[in-house]
C-alpha positions in Angstrom: 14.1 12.9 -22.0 12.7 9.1 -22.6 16.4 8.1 -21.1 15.8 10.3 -18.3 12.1 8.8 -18.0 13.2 5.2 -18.3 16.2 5.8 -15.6 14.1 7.1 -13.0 10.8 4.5 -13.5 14.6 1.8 -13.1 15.5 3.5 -9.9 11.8 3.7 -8.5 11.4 -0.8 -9.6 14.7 -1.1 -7.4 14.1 0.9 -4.8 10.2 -0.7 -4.3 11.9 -4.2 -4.6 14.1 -3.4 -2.0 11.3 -2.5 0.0 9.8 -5.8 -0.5 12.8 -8.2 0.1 14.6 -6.2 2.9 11.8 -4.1 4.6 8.4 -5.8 4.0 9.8 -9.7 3.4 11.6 -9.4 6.4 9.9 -7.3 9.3 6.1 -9.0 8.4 7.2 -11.9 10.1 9.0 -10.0 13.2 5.5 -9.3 15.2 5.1 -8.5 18.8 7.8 -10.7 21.1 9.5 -11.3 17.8 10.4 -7.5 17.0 13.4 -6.0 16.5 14.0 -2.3 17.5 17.4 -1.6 16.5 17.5 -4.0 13.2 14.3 -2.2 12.1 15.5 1.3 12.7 18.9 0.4 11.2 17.1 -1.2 7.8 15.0 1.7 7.6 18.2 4.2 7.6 19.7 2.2 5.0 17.0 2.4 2.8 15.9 6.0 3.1 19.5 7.1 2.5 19.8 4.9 -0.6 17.3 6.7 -3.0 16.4 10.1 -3.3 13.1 11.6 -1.3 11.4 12.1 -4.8 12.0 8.2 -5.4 10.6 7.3 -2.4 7.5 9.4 -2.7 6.8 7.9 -5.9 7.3 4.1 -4.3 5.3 5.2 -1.5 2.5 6.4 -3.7 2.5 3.4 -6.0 2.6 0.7 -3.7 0.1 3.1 -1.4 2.1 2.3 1.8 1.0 4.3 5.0 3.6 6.4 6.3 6.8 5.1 8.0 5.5 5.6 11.4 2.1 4.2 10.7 3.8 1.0 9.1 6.1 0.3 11.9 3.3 0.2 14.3 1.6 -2.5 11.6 4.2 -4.2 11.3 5.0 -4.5 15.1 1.1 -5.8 15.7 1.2 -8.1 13.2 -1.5 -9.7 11.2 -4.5 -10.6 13.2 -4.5 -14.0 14.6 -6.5 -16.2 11.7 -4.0 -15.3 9.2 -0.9 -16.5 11.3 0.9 -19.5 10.6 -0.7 -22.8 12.2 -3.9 -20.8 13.1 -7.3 -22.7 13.2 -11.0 -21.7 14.2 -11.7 -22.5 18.0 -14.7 -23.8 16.0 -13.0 -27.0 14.5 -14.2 -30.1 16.4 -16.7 -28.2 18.3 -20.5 -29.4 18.3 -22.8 -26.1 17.2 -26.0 -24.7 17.9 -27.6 -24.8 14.7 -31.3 -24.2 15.4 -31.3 -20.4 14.3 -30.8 -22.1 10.6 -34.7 -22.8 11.1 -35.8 -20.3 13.5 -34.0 -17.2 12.7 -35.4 -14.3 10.4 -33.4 -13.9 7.3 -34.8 -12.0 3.9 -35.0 -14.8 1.6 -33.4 -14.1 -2.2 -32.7 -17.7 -3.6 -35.3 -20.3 -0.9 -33.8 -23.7 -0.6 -32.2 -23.9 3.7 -35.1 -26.7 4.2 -33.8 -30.1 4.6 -30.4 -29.5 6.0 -30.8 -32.0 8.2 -31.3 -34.9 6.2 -28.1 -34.0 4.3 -24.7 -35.8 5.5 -23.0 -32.2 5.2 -24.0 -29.0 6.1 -21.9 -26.2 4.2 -22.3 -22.5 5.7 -20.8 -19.6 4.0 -20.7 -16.0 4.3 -20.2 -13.2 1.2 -21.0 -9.8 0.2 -21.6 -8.1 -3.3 -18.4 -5.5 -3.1 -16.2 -8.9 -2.2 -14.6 -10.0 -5.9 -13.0 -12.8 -4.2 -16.4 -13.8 -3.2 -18.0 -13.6 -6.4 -15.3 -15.4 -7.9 -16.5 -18.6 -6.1 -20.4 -18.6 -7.3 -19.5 -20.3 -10.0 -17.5 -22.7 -8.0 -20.3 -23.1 -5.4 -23.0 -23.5 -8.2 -21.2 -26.5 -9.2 -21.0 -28.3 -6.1 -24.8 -27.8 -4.8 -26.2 -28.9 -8.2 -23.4 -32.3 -7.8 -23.0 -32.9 -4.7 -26.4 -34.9 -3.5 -24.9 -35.3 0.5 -24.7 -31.6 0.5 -27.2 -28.5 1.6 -24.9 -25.5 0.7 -26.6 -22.5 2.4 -25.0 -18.7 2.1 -25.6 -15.8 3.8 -25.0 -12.1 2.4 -24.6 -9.2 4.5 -23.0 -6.1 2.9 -22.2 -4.7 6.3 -20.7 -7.8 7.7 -17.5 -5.8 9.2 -19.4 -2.5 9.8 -22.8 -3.2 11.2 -24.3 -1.2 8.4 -28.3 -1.9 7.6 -28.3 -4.3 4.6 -30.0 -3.2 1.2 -32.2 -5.6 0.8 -33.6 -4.3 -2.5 -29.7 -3.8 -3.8 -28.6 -7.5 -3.4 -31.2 -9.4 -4.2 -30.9 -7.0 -7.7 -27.1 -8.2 -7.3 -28.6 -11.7 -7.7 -30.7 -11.1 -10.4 -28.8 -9.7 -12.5 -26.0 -12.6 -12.0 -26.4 -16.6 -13.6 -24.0 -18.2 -11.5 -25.2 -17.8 -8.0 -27.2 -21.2 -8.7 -27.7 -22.2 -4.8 -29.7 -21.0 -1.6 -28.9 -17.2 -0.6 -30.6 -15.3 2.4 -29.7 -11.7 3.6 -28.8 -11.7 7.1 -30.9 -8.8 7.9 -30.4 -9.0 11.7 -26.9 -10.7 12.3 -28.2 -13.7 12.9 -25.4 -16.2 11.1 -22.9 -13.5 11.7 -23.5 -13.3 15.5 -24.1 -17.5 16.4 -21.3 -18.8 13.8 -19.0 -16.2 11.8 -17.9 -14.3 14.8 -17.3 -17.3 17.0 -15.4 -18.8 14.2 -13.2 -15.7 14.4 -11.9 -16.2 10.9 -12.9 -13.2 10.2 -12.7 -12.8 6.6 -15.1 -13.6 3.6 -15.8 -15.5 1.3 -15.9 -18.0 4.3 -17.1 -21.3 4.7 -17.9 -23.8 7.2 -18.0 -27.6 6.5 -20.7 -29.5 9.1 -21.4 -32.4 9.4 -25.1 -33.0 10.2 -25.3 -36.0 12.2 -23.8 -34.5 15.1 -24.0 -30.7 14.1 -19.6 -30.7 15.1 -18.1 -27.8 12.5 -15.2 -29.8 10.5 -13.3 -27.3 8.7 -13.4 -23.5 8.2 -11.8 -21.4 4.8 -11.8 -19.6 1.9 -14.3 -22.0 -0.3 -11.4 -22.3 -3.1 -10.2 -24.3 -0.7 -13.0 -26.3 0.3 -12.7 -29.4 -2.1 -10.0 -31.3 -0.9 -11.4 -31.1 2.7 -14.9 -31.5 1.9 -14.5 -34.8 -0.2 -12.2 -36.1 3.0 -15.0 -35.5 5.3 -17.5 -36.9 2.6 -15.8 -40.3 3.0 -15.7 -40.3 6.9 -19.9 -40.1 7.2 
């Protein structure tokens, strides 16, 4: 019976890395003009004729693929445009609007936006509380408002950011509370202010994101995942 076990969890590992290499490593990059009709049907009849129907069920609920139909038409669409190779914000280079930072209403949880302007660098970023990646940066973004004198680091939660859903106030500023390495200003967009006049327009639309600014002349400089912010930031440090 373990032999039996062991053979079939051995057949399920090949058939899913099959999947990956010759199904999912090969047709993600095959979008739109780039499809293939006939090599995707014929790589697909390979592989469902390889292992049995109760292997693939198994592979299909593990790796908690959509059906083949629903991943064809995925894979034909492609990822969406800010995750494609070469991609950048429309944003980059571009001189912003940044007087909503003063005039807009935001629920205040950690105060501290004041005196952007005299700062050389204006960083902008966007999270929510159900976002792990996002939370993975506080510490990260502690750091670099408490050392980084040239820089106003501002964020801007909204837990409904992709679904227009009413932001509990009362819930993240608990969130924040309860947390010791959020060490940095934090307003709740209540009213889609940020999202609306920056995020959007950026159309990297993903979070945690960040935008590098530099103040003198209000033009957005880079836009990313904050991990990624370092290298770009301290470039654009020595250039003001």
């Amino acid at each position: 019976m373990a032999n039996a076990r062991a053979s079939e969890s051995s057949r399920e590992s090949a058939a899913l890395n099959d999947f990956r290499t010759n199904i999912w490593g090969v047709f993600q990059d095959l979008y739109e003009d780039k499809w293939d009709q006939v090599r995707w049907d014929t790589a697909v009849a390979r592989f469902q004729s390889k292992y049995p129907p109760a292997v693939l069920e198994k592979v299909w609920q593990r790796a908690k693929l959509p059906p083949w139909n629903a991943l064809e038409e995925q894979l034909k669409k492609g990822p969406p445009p800010f995750l494609r190779p070469g991609w950048k914000s429309p944003l980059i280079g571009k001189t912003v609007d940044l007087s909503w930072i003063d005039n807009g209403s935001f629920e205040c949880v950690k105060p501290g936006k004041d005196g952007w302007k005299e700062k050389k660098i204006l960083i902008l970023e966007f999270w929510a509380s159900w976002c792990r990646p996002c939370l993975a940066e506080s510490k990260h973004l502690s750091e670099l408002a408490i050392t980084q004198p040239d820089v106003k680091l501002i964020t801007f939660n909204h837990e409904g950011i992709f679904s227009n859903a009413s932001a509990n106030v009362a819930a993240v500023k608990q969130f924040v509370k309860d947390r010791d390495d959020m060490i940095y200003p934090i307003y709740i967009d209540v009213n889609r202010i940020a999202i609306e006049l920056i995020f959007e327009p950026g159309q990297n639309l993903s979070i945690p994101l960040a935008f590098i600014i530099t103040t003198r002349d209000q033009v957005v400089q880079w836009v990313g995942n904050p991990e990624e912010l370092s290298s770009p930031l301290q470039r654009i440090l020595r250039s003001v």
